[in-house]
C-alpha positions, -999 to +999 in steps of 0.1 A: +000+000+000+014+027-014+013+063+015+018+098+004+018+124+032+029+153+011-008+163+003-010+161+040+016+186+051-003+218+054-033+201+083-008+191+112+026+188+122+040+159+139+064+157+163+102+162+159+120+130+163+157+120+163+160+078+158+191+060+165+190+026+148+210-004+161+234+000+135+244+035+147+227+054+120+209+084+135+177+094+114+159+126+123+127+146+109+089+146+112+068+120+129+041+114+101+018+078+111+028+050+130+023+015+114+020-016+133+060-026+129+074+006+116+074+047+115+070+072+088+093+103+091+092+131+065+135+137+068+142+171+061+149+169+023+113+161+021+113+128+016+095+098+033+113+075+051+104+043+064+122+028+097+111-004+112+106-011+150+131-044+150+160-020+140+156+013+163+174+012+196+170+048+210+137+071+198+143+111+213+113+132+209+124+167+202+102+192+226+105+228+218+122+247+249+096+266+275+120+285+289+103+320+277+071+312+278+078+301+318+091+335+325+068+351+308+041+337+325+059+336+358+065+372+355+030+386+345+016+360+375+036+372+403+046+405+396+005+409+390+002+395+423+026+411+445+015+446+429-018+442+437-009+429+477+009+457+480-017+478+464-040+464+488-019+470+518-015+502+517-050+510+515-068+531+543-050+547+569-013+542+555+002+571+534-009+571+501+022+584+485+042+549+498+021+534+474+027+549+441+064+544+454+068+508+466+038+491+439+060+492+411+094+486+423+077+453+446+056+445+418+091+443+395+110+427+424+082+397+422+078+395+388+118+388+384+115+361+409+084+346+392+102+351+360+135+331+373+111+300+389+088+300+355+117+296+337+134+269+354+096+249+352+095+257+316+130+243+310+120+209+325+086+209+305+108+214+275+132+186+282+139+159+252+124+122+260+140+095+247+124+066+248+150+027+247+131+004+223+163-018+221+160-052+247+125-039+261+095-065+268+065-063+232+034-051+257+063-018+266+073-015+229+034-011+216+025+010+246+054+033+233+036+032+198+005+039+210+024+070+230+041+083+196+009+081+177-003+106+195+022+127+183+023+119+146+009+142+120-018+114+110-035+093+143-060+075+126-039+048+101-053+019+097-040-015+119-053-050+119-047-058+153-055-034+190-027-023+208-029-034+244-030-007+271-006-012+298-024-002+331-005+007+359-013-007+387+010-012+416+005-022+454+034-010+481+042-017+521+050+017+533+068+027+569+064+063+583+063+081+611+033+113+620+025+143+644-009+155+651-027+185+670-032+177+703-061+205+709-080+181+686-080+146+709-095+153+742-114+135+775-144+150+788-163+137+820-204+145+827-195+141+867-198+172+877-169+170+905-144+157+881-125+175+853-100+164+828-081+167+797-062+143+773-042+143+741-028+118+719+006+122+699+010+096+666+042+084+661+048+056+640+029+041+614+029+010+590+008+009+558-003-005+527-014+014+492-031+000+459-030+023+429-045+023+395-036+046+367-056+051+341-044+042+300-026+072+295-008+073+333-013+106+342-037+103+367-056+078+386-065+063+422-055+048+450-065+037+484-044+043+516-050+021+548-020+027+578-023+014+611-004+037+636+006+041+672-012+064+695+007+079+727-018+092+749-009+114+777-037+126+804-045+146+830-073+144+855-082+162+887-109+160+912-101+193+928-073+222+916-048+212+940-057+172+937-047+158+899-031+127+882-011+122+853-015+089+829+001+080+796-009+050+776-004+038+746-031+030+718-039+027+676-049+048+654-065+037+620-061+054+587-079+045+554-079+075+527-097+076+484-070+095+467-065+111+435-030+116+423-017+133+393+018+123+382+039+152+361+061+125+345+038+095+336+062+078+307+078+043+321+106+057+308+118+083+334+133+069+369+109+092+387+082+106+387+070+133+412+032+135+420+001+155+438-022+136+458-057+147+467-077+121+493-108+120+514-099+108+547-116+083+578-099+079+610-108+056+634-093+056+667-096+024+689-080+001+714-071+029+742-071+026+777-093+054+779-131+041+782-142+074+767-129+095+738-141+119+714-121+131+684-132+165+677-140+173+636-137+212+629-171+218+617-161+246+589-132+220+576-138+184+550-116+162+559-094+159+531-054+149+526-029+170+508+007+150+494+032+156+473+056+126+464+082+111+448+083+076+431+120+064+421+127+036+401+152+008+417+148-022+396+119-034+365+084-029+380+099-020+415+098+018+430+111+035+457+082+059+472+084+086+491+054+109+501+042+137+526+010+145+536-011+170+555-043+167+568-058+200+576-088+190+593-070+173+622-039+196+618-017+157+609+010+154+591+029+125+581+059+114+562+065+076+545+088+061+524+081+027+512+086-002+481+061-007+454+058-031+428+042-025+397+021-052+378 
């Protein structure tokens, strides 16, 4: 079947791709389709060329750099935004002429700083990816096709057979250890003689997560459940100058529904750093104490905040490391753990 793409050239552009084969000849142009065993470039003379899966060893995808258009935006965002704080500061009572002074010059202040940190984001989103085809497993080699066809100037050429969608699912043990507000745990007693107060510090805590990413691996779910250690210190008093002071030692139960958005999905990269946003129960059991409330802020959901890092160590094995914050029960926690990947 004969597949012309000059016709084509004007519609879309595909990506820019630089192809080393096994035999060290490096190939480089535009991605046009992607056939079941090979890829279509358009070279840079203008011809088509045809290389074939079996014989490509390294695939780069040529990004174009972000650098400016980080600092651009950086610089309109936060100089726009310091500005205006300082704008709003000095309204009322303060002197009116500090702020025709200090706007501008604090406003150009922030906007170089946003400039300098929207540049350095933009030069990571711009990095190259290259991609090893050489000694990887078939389902890993067709994922990868189905990743460059995405990119190529024409999606929709025809295949007789589905390519398979890796999922990525992966289950990890995780050890960690985590702090919590005390003003949140307390003891109360209806006796009218007898007063009280209690809090409970978590310390250490051992866990398990399952997560499933969806086709494309950019986001998906996963579910949390850490059992942890629950010092409890109290203090009880009949009258002011008669108290007692107890400490015991009980669990606290964790289970969290999380969505997490990786920045670097591809298999590819070693790491991948991610956001994590989950909906939180806690259950707190197995105490000394025969009664115990744990107090919910009322104006506050209890949700989990993370941000993590997943390192690769070996094939389908990953180092992860996460911290999260809990602002409804003012509780953090930081883990590190091992995860396998099916």
């Amino acid at each position: 079947m004969m597949f012309s793409v000059n016709l084509y050239a004007k519609e879309r552009r595909g990506a820019k791709l630089q192809i080393t084969k096994k035999n060290g000849i490096l190939l480089a142009g535009e991605l046009i389709t992607v056939k079941e065993n090979s890829l279509l470039l358009l070279n840079t003379e203008g011809w088509d060329v045809s290389v074939g899966i079996a014989d490509i060893k390294v695939i780069r995808v040529i990004k174009k750099s972000k650098v400016w258009t980080g600092a651009g935006l950086g610089f309109l965002i936060c100089g726009g935004s310091v500005a205006m704080y300082n704008h709003l500061f000095f309204k009322g009572n303060h002197d009116p002429e500090l702020k025709h002074i200090f706007t501008p010059f604090l406003g150009l202040i922030g906007g170089v700083a946003g400039a300098l940190a929207g540049g350095f984001i933009g030069a990571s989103a711009g990095r190259d990816n290259s991609i090893q085809i050489e000694g990887r497993p078939d389902l890993e080699i067709r994922e990868t096709l189905e990743y460059l066809r995405k990119k190529a100037r024409i999606r929709d050429y025809p295949r007789t057979e589905k390519i398979p969608i890796y999922r990525d699912i992966s289950i990890g043990l995780y050890l960690g250890y985590s702090t919590m507000d005390s003003r949140l745990y307390k003891r109360w007693y209806d006796m009218w003689w007898q007063g009280g107060d209690a809090w409970a510090e978590v310390s250490y805590l051992l866990g398990l997560q399952v997560q499933y990413f969806f086709k494309n691996r950019n986001s998906g779910f996963s579910f949390d459940l850490f059992s942890q250690t629950l010092k409890e210190h109290g203090f009880f008093y009949s009258r002011p100058e008669l108290y007692s002071w107890r400490e015991d030692v009980g669990f606290a139960y964790f289970f969290s529904f999380n969505y997490d958005f990786r920045f670097f999905p591809n298999r590819e990269k070693n790491f991948n750093p991610y956001l994590s946003l989950g909906y939180v129960f806690l259950k707190i059991e197995k105490s000394n104490y025969e009664e115990k409330q744990l107090y919910w802020p009322k104006k506050n959901i209890p949700i989990k905040l993370g941000v993590g890092l997943r390192y690769k160590i070996k094939d389908k094995f990953f180092m992860n490391s996460a911290f999260y914050y809990l602002p409804a029960y003012k509780f953090s926690s930081a883990r590190i753990g091992l995860e396998y990947v099916f």
